[in-house]
C-alpha positions as CSV (number, residue, x, y, z in Angstrom):
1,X,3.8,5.0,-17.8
2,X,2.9,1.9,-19.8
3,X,4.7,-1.3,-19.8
4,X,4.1,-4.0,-22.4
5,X,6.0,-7.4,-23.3
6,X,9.2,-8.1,-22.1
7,X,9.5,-5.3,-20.0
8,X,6.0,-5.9,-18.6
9,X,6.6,-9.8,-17.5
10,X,9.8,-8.8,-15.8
11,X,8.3,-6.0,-13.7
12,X,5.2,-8.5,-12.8
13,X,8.0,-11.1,-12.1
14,X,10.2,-8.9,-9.9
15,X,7.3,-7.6,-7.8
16,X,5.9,-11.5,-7.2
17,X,6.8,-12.1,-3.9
18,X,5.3,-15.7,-2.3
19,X,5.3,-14.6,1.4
20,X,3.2,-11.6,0.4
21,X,-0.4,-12.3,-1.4
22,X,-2.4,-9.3,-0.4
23,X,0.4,-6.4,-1.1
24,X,4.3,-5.9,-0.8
25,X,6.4,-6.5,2.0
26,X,7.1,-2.8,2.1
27,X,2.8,-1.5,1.4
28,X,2.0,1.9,2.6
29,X,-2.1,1.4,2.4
30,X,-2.4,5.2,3.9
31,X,-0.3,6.3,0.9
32,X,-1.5,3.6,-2.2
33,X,-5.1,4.8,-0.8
34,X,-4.5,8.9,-0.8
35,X,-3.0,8.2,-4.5
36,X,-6.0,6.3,-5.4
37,X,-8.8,9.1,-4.3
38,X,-6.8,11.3,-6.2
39,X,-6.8,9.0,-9.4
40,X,-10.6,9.2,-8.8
41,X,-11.1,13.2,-8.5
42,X,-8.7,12.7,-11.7
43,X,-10.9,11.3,-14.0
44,X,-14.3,12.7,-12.0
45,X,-12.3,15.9,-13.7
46,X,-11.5,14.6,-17.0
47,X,-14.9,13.1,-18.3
48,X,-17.0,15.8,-16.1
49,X,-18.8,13.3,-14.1
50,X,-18.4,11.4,-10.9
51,X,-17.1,8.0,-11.2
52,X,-18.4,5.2,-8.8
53,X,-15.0,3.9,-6.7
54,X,-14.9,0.3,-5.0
55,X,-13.1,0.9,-2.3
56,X,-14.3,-2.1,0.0
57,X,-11.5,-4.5,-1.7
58,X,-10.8,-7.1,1.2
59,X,-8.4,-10.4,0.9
60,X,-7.2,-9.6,-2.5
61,X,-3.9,-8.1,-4.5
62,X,-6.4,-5.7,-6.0
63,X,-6.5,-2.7,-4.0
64,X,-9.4,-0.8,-5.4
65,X,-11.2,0.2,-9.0
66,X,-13.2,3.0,-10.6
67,X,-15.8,2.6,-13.3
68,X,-16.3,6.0,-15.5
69,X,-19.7,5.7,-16.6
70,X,-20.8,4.7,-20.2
71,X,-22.6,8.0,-20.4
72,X,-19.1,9.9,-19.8
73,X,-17.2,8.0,-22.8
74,X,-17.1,8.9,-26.2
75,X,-18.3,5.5,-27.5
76,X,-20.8,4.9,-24.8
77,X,-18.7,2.0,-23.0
78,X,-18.2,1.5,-19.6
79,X,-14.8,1.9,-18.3
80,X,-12.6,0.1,-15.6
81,X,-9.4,0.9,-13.7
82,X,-8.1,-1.1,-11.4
83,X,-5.2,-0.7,-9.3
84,X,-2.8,-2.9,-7.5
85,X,-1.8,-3.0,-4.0
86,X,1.5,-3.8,-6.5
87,X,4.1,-1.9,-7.9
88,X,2.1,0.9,-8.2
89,X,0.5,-1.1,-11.3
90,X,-3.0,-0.2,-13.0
91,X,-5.0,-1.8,-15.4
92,X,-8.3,-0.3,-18.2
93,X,-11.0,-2.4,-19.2
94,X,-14.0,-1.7,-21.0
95,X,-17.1,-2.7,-19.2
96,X,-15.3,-5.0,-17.2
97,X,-12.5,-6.8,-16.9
98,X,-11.8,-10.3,-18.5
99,X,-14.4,-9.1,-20.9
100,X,-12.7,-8.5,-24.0
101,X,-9.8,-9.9,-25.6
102,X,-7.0,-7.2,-27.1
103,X,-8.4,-7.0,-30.2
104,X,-12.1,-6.1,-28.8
105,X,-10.8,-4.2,-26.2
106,X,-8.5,-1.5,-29.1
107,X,-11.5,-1.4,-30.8
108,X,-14.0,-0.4,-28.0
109,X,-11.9,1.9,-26.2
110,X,-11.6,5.5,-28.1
111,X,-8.7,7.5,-28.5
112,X,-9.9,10.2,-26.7
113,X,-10.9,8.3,-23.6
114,X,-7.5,6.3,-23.5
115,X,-5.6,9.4,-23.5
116,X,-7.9,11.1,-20.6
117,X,-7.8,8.3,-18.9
118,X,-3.3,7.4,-19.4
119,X,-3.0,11.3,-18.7
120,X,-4.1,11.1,-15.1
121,X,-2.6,7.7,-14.4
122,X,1.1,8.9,-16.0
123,X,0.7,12.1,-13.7
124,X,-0.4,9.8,-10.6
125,X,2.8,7.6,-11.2
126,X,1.0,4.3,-12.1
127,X,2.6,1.9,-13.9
128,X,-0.1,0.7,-16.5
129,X,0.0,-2.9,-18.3
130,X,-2.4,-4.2,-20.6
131,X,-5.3,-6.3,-19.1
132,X,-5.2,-9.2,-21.7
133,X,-1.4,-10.6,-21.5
134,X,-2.7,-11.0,-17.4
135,X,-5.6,-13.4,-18.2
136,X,-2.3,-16.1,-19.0
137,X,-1.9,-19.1,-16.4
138,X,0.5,-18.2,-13.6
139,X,3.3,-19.9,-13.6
140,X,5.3,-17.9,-10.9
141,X,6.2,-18.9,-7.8
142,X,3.1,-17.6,-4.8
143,X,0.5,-20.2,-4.1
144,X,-2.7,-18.9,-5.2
145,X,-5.7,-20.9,-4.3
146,X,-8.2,-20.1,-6.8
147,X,-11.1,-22.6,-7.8
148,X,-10.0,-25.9,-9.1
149,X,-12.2,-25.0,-12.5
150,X,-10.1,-22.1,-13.4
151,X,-6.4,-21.9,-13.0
152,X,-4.9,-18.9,-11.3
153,X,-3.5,-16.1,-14.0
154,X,-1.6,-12.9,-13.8
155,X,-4.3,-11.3,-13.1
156,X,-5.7,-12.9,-9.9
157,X,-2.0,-12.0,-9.2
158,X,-2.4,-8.3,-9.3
159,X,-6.0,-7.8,-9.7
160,X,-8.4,-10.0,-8.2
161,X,-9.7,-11.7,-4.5
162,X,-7.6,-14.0,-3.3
């Protein structure tokens, strides 16, 4: 399922909890991890190749991410999902995250791949927002210590080391 604008800021809202960081009160890592190897044989089966899975995500809301290989796409990009250790939420980039803006990004990523890609998350459950509205400052209410430089967004929220 995909979630944009109003709808998606509520749903990130809701799920911000301050005295939880890293994942949910309620986390079932056995459970968000046996969803996530199958998202992976998912789209090893849909682009006929074997994607390369981070699973060694420590200290972060970001549970884990795949890349399908340039090679496998129809335009020859790179291609990023990441999931959450929130709300079942998942996230495509192309090449890598914080990359492109949305523009860039609907122009690099094909049709073909998008759907591939949305069918296996939709039939895994995931909850998929766009990766651009999450570069925004956060402005909820967790204490995220991030580098003084660069302000905390949405996405080191959901996505990123903490």
């Amino acid at each position: 399922m995909r979630i944009t604008g109003d709808e998606m800021w509520t749903v990130l809202r809701r799920l911000d909890d301050p005295d939880h960081l890293e994942w949910p009160a309620d986390f079932d890592f056995a459970a968000t991890r046996a969803r996530f190897e199958r998202l992976v044989s998912g789209l090893d089966a849909a682009f006929g190749c074997r994607c390369d899975a981070d699973r060694s995500v420590q200290d972060a809301s970001l549970h884990a991410q795949v890349a399908i290989p340039a090679g496998a796409t129809v335009t020859g990009e790179r291609l990023v999902v990441c999931v959450s250790n929130f709300g079942s939420l998942a996230t495509v980039s192309v090449v890598n995250p914080g990359v492109f803006d949305e523009e860039e990004h609907e122009a690099l990523l094909d049709a073909e791949d998008a759907r591939r890609i949305h069918d296996v998350l939709d039939d895994l459950g995931y909850v998929v927002v766009p990766e651009a509205p999450l570069w925004q400052t956060y402005d909820g209410p967790s204490r995220i210590t991030v580098d003084p430089s660069y302000p905390a967004s949405w996405w080191t929220r959901y996505f990123d080391y903490l």
